[in-house]
Residue, then its C-alpha position, 0 to 999 in steps of 0.5 A: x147238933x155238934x158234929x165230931x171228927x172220928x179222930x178227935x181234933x176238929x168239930x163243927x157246929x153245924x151240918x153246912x161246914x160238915x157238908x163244904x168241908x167233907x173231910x175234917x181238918x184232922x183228916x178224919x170223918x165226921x160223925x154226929x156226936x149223938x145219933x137221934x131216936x126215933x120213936x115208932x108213933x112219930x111215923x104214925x102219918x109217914x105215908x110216903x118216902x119223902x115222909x119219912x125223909x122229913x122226919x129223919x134228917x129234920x134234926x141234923x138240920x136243925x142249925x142249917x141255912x139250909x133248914x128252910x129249903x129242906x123239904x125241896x131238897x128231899x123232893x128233889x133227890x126223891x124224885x124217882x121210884x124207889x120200890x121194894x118188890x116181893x118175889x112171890x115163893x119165897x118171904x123176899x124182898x128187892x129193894x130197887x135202887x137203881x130207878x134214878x138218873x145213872x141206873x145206880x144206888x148213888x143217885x140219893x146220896x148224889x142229888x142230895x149233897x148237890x143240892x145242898x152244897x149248890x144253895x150254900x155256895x150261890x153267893x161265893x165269889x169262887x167256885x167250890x170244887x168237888x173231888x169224888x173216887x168212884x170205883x164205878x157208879x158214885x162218879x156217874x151219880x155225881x156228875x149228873x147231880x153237879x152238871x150244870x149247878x153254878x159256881x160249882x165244879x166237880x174232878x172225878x178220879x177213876x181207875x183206867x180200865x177197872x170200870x165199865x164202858x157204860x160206867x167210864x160214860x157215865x164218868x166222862x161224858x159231861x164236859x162243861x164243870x166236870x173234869x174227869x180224870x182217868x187214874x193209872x191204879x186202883x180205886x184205892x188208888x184214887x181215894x188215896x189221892x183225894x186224901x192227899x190233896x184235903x192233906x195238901x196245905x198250899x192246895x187247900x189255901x188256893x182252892x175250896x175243895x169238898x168232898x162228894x164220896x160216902x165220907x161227906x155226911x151229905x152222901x151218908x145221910x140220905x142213903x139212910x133214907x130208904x132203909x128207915x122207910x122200907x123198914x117202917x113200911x114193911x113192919x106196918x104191913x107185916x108186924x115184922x122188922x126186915x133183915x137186909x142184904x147189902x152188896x158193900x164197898x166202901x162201906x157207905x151204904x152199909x152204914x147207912x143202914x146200919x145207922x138206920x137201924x141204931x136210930x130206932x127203925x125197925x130194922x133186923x139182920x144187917x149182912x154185908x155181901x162183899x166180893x174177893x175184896x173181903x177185908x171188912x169180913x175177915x175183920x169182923x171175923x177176928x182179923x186186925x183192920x189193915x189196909x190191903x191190894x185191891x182185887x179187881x172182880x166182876x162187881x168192880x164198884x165194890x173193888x175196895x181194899x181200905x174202906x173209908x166208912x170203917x172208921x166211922x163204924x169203929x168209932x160208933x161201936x167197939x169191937x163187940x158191938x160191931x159182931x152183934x150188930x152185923x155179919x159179912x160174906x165174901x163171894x167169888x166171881x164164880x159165884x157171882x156169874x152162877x147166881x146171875x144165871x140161876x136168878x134169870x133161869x128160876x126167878x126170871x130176874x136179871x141181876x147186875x154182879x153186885x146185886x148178885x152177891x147179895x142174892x148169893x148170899x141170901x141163897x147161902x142162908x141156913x133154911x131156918x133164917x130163910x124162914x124170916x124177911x129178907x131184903x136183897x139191895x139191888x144196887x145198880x141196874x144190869x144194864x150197865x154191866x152188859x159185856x158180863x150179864x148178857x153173855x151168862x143169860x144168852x140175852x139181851x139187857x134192856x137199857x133204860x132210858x137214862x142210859x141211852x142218853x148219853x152213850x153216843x156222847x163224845x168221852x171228856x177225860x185226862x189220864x194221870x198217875x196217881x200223883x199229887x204233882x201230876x194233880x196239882x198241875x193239872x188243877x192250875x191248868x184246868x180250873 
């Protein structure tokens, strides 16, 4: 399987230069040139998660070094639970993703690209360096997927003050091969930057640096993993394909489901449920794609102004497809805070502020679509957003165990301006 950049002027031939490279050289992102189709009769003996796994990124690796070690790298980013649970009234669904290592959706794609990128470069000479943005939860993931891999470093970029306590501990607490940097701006801000350095000639020249956001295919691909299961799983218990709700950043896991869905599964209804940052609707509504300010909102990971993956999108589907395909809706922080409170006082759940807009979006539903399959994507646990969801529940949030263990840990960070120099600096001090 060839691998083309969404701009045009660079490709690879194989998934291991995709996954070191990240980004292309052209700057844009990486696509397979034609997406493989799944036929229903070749999941007849998927009995599990990691089944279906198997089967579904067996042909992207079809030319990989890696193809051999496949199977244990699934095991290993599939480690933990990742169920899809019935609320009794009604014909929904809760797909928990936040059973892994940080509590977070980003656990997959995290321990999949790790793994990954750790048995290619085992016999390197110099260390691959890792840049990720994360408005929240991908540096956390990331980090705990990376700590302690050799020959392999990780430089986190976050947005000072625009994340939670627990999350900037998630982020800052691993010292060892994680540099954690604390960016004066926005997300934006800090994706932004991580841009200009695979820009940087002289930089790229010194150092090998890779990619560990939602534009490396290595994030993208196993996040389709869940949906292609729990659409299968849920069409041979019910005849019925479901329609998923999922709260939307910088698009990565939307497009993977999406993605899912073009390959064959059975999947219905896309709905993207963004916060106050609502560009991706108003473009599927009609508006010209333009990069915008980003809003901070209590579902801070999701506090994106310029989604990366919409690239890919609109280089997959012109405009037309993408408004058949999927439809999106923007919901306040009112709303978020209304929902925590009603799924607590009527359903006895305890929504984080993300999985919250998607549950406000189901309740936004006209009743006649109610009447089909929903899957609401629980993206992150509450647990992580206690100084919000505790006070709205008038109730403690129980951590688990994964949190815990690190929130007596000591803070390792640096504070930078979202500045190459400043980065460039910092990196021939530090790595």
């Amino acid at each position: 399987m060839k691998y083309i950049s969404t701009r045009g002027k660079d490709f690879a031939s194989s998934i291991d230069d995709v996954l070191k490279k990240g980004i292309a050289d052209d700057g844009g992102l990486f696509l397979p040139e034609s997406l493989p189709i799944f036929k229903e009769k070749e999941f007849n003996d998927s009995k599990s998660i990691i089944d279906t796994a198997k089967i579904l990124l067996s042909p992207f690796f079809e030319r990989s070094a890696l193809k051999k070690d496949l199977d244990n790298i699934i095991k290993e980013c599939l480690s933990f639970n990742i169920p899809s649970v019935k609320y009794e009234k009604n014909n929904l669904w809760y797909l928990e993703l936040f059973h892994g290592p940080t509590a977070a959706f980003k656990d997959v794609g995290a321990r999949f690209l790790a793994s990954c990128l750790s048995k290619l470069n085992k016999d390197k000479n110099d260390p691959l360096v890792i840049l990720v943005a994360t408005s929240g939860d991908t540096g956390g993931a990331v980090a705990a997927a990376f700590h302690g891999l050799p020959n392999v470093k990780v430089i986190i970029f976050f947005p000072e003050g625009k994340v939670s306590k627990r999350q900037e501990k998630q982020l800052t607490s691993w010292g060892d091969n994680i540099l954690a940097l604390s960016v004066k701006g926005s997300f934006d801000s800090c994706q932004d930057l991580v841009k200009k350095v695979f820009a940087d000639h002289d930089l790229m020249a010194q150092y090998r640096f890779s990619s560990a956001n939602s534009i490396n295919m290595g994030r993208l691909l196993p996040q389709a993993i869940y949906y292609a299961h729990t659409g299968i799983s849920h069409y041979n218990k019910t005849n019925r394909k479901p329609n998923f709700i999922i709260p939307t950043g910088n698009l990565g896991n939307g497009l993977a489901c999406i993605l899912s869905k073009q390959m064959g599964f059975p999947i219905g209804r896309i709905v993207l449920a963004l916060n106050e940052n609502k560009m991706i609707k108003d473009f599927i509504d009609g508006d010209q794609w333009e990069k915008r300010e980003t809003i901070q909102t209590l579902a801070n990971a999701m506090d994106v102004g310029n989604a990366s993956n919409m690239e890919r999108l609109t280089s997959l589907f012109s405009f037309q497809d993408i408004q058949r395909k999927i439809s999106a809706t923007s919901i306040s922080d009112d709303e978020i805070k209304n929902e925590i409170i009603r799924s607590f006082h009527e359903q006895n759940i305890i929504l984080c502020p993300h999985t919250s807009t998607a549950s406000c979006a189901y309740q936004n539903l006209d009743n006649d679509i109610k009447t089909e399959d929903w899957v609401i994507v629980a993206t992150a646990h509450p647990a992580k957003f206690e100084t919000i969801v505790e006070p709205l529940i008038e109730g403690k949030v129980n951590i688990p165990d994964e949190l815990k263990s690190i929130l007596n840990k000591p803070n390792h960070f640096y504070q930078i301006k979202p500045s190459l120099k400043e980065f460039r600096e910092l990196t021939n001090k530090y790595l």
